[in-house]
C-alpha beads as a LAMMPS data file, in Angstrom:
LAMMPS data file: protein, C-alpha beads

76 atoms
75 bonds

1 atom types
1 bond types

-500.0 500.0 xlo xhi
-500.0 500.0 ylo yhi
-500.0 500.0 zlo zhi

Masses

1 110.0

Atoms # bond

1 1 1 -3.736 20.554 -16.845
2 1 1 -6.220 17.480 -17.495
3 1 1 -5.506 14.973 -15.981
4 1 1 -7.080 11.291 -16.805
5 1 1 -8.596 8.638 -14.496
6 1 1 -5.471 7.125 -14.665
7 1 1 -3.284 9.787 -13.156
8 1 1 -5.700 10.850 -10.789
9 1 1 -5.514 7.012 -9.015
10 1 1 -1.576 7.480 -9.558
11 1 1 -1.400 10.945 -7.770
12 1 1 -4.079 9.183 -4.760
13 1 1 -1.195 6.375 -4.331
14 1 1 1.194 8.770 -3.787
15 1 1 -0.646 10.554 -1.505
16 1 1 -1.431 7.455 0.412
17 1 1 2.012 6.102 0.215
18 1 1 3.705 9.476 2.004
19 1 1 0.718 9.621 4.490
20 1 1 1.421 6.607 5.795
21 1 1 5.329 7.846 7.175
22 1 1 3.141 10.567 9.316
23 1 1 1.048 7.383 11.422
24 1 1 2.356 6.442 14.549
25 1 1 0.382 3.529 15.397
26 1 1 2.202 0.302 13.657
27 1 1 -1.948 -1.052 12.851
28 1 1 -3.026 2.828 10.754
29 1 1 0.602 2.141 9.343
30 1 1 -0.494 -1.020 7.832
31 1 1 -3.598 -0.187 7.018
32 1 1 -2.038 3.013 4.500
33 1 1 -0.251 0.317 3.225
34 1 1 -2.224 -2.302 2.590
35 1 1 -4.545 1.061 0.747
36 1 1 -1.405 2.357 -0.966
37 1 1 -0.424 -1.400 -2.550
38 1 1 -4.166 -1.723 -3.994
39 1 1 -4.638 1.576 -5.266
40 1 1 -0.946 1.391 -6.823
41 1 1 -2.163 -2.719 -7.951
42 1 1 -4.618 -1.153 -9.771
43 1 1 -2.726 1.726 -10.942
44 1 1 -0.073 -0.671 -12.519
45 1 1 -2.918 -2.831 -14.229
46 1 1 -4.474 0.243 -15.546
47 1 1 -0.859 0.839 -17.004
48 1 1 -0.124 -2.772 -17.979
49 1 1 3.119 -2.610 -15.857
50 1 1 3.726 -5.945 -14.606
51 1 1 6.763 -5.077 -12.300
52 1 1 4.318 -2.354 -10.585
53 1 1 1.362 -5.008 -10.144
54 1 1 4.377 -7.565 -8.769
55 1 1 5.984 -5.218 -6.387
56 1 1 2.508 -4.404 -4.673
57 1 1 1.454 -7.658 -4.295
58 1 1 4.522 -8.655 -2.178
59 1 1 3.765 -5.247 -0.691
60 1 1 -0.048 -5.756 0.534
61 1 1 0.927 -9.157 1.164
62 1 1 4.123 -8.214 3.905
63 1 1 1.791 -4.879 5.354
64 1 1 -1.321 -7.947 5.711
65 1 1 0.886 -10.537 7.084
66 1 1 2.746 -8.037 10.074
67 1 1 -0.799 -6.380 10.898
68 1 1 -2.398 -9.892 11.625
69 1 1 0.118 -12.293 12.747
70 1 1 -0.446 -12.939 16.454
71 1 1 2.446 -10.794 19.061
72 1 1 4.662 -13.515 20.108
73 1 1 4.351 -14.015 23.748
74 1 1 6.591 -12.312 25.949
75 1 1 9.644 -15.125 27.831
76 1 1 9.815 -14.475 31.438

Bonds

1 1 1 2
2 1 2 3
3 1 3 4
4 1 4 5
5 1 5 6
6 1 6 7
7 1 7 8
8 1 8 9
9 1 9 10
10 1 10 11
11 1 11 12
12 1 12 13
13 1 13 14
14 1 14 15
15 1 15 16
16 1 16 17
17 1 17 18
18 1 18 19
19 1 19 20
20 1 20 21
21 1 21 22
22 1 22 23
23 1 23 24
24 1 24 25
25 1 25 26
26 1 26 27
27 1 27 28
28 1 28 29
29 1 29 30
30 1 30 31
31 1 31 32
32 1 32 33
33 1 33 34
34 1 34 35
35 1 35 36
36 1 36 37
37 1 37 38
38 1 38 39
39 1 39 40
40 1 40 41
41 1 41 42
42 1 42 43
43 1 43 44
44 1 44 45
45 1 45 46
46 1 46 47
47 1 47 48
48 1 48 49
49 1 49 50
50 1 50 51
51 1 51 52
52 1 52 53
53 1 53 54
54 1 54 55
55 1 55 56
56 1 56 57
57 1 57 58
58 1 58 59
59 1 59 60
60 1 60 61
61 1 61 62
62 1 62 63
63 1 63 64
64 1 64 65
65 1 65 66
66 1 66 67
67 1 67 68
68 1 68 69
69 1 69 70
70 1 70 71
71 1 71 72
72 1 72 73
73 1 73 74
74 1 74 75
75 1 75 76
């Protein structure tokens, strides 16, 4: 089996992608995000799949936004 540049960043994704279920801290979580969506960004722009490149945005974006938006304080 031979397997291009191509597949070998589309295989890494999906590595990263079911990795990230096994973290139990909510900022390594995140983080395998945040790695997943680029490596699958670039994956889709390698392909030319604009729904791929579109769907990881929003994802990187959403994983970015929850691991640095400040806690809300706690009401006593």
């Amino acid at each position: 089996m031979n397997l291009g540049s191509t597949d070998l960043l589309g295989w890494a994704a999906t590595a990263v992608f079911v990795a990230s279920y096994f973290f139990g801290r909510p900022s390594l979580l995140r983080g395998a995000q945040m790695i997943g969506a680029v490596l699958w960004l670039i994956y889709g722009v390698m392909i030319n799949a604009p729904p791929v490149i579109v769907a990881n945005v929003l994802v990187f974006c959403a994983a970015a936004w929850t691991a640095f938006r400040k806690a809300p304080s706690p009401t006593v």
